[in-house]
Backbone bond lengths (Angstrom), bond angles and torsions (degrees), N, CA, C in turn:
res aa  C-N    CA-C-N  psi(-1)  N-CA   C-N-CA  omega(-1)  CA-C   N-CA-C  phi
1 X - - - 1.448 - - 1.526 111.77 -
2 X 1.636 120.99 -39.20 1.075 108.32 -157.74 2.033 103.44 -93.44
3 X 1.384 104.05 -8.57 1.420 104.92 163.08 1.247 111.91 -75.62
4 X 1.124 121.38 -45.97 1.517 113.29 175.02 1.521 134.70 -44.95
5 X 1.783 91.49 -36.36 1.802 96.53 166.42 1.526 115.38 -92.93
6 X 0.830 114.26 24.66 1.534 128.72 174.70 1.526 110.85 -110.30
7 X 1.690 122.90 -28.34 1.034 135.36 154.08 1.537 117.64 -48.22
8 X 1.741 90.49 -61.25 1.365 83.04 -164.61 1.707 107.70 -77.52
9 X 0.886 133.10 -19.24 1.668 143.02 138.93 1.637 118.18 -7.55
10 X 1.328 103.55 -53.80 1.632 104.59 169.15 1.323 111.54 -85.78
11 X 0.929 124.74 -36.82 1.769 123.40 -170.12 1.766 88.42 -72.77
12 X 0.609 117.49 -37.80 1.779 96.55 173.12 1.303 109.82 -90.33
13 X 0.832 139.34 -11.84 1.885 127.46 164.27 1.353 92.59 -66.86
14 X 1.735 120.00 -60.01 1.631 115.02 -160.06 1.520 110.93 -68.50
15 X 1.070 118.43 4.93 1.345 122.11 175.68 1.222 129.07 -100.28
16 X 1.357 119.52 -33.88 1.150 128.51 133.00 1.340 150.12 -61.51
17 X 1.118 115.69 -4.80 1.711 141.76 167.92 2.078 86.93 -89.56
18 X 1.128 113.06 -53.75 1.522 102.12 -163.11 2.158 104.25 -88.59
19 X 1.088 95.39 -9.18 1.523 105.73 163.30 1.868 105.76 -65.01
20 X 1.472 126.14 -51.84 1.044 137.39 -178.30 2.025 119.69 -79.86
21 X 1.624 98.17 -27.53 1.443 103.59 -167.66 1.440 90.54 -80.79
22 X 1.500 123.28 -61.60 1.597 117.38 -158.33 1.306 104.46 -58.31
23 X 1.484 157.30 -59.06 1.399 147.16 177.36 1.275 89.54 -27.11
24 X 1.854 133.01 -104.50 1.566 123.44 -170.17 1.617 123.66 -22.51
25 X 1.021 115.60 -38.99 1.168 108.58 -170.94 1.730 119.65 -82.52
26 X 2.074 115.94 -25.17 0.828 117.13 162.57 1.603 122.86 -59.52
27 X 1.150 115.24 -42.99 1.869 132.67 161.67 1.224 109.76 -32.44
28 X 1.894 114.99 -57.55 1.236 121.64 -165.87 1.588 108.23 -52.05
29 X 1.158 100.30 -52.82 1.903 122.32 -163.58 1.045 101.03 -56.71
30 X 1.612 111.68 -51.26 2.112 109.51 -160.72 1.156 90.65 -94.92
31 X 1.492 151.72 7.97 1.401 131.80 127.80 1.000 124.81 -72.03
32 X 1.192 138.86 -2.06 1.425 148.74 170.63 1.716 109.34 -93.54
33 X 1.296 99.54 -49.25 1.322 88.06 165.49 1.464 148.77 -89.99
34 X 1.406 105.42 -5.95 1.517 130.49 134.65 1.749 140.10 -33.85
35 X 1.427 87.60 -50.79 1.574 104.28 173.13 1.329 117.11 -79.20
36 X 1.838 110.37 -44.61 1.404 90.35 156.65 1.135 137.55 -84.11
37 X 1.569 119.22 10.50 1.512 98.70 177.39 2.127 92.74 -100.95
38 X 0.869 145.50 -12.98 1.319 152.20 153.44 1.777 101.89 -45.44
39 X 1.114 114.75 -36.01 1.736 122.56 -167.48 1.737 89.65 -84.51
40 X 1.223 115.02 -70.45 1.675 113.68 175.93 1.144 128.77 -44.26
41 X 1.444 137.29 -18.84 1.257 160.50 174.79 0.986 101.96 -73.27
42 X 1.304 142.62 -47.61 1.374 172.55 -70.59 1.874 102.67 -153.35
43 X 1.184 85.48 -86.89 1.424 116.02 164.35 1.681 117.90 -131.06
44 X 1.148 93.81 106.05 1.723 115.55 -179.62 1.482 88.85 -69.91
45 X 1.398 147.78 -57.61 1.129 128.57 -128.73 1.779 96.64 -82.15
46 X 1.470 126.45 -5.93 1.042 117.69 161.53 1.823 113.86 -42.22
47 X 0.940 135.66 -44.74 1.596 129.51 -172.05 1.408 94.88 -54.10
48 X 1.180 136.07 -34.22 1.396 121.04 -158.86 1.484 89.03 -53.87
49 X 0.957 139.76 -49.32 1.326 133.26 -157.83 1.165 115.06 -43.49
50 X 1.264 140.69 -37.24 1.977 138.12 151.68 0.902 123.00 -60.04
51 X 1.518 128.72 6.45 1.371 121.16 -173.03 1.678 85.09 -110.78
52 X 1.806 94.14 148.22 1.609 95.04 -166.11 1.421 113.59 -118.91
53 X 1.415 109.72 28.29 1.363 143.47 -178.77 1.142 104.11 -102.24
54 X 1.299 135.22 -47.58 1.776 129.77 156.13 0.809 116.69 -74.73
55 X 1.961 146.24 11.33 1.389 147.99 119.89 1.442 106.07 -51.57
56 X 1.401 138.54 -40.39 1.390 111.65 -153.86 1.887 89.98 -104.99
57 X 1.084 127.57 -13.38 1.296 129.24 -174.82 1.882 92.33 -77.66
58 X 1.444 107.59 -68.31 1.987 83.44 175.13 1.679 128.43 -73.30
59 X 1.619 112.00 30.51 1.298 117.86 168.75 1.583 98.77 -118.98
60 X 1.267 131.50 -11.46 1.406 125.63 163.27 1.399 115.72 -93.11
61 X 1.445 117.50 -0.15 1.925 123.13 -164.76 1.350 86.91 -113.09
62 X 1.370 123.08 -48.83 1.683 119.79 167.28 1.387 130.08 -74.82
63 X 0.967 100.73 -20.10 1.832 96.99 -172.62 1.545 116.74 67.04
64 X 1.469 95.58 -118.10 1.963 102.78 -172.62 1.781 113.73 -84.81
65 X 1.551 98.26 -21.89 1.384 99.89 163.66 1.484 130.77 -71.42
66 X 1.273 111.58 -21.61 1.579 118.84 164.65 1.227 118.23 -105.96
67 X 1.836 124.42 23.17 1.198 103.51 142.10 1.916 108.40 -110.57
68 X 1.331 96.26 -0.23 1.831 84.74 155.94 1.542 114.57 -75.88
69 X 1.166 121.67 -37.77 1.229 117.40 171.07 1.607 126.26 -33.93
70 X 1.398 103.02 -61.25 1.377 128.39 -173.09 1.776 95.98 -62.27
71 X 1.119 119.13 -53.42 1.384 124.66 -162.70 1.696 107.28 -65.38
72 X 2.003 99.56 -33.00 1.659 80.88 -163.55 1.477 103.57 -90.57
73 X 1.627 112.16 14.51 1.304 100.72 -169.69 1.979 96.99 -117.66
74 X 0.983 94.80 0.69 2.105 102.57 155.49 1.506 95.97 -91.60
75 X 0.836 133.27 -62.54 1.616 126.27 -178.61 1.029 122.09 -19.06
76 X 2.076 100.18 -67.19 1.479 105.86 -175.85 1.817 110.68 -80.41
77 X 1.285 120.95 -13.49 1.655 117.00 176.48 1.393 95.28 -61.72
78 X 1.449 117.46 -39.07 1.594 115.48 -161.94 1.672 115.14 -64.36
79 X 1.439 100.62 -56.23 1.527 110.76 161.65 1.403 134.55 -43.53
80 X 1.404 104.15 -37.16 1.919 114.15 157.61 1.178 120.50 -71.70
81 X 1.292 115.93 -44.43 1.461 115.70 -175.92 1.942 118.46 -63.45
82 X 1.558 84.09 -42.43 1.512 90.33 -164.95 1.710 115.03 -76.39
């Protein structure tokens, strides 16, 4: 019995922490996603950046310098991520 009201003890703290977190966090997002779509408007040619046809065009215009490029910047994603 007395774990059980100790259960229900957290589910109302965490509910109230997430009663207060999700409002901020909805704000966070649609300002985030606001700015970038205000930034794309802006400058469209940002999308090129997914197209992977202007990856292999500055790995044939650079040569060996754009595959250090490419490499030191998997390196360092790797080191943040991991």
């Amino acid at each position: 019995m007395k774990f059980y009201l100790i259960k229900i003890k957290i589910k109302i703290k965490f509910l109230n922490k997430g009663n207060i977190f999700a409002p901020i966090m909805i704000i966070w997002f649609s300002s985030l996603f606001s700015i970038g779509i205000w930034r794309i408007t802006l400058s469209p040619s940002i999308l090129k950046a997914f197209n992977p046809y202007q990856a292999i065009i500055h790995l044939i215009n650079e040569k060996q310098q754009g595959f250090y490029q490419i490499g030191k910047q998997q390196y360092f994603t790797f080191l943040f991520l991991n």
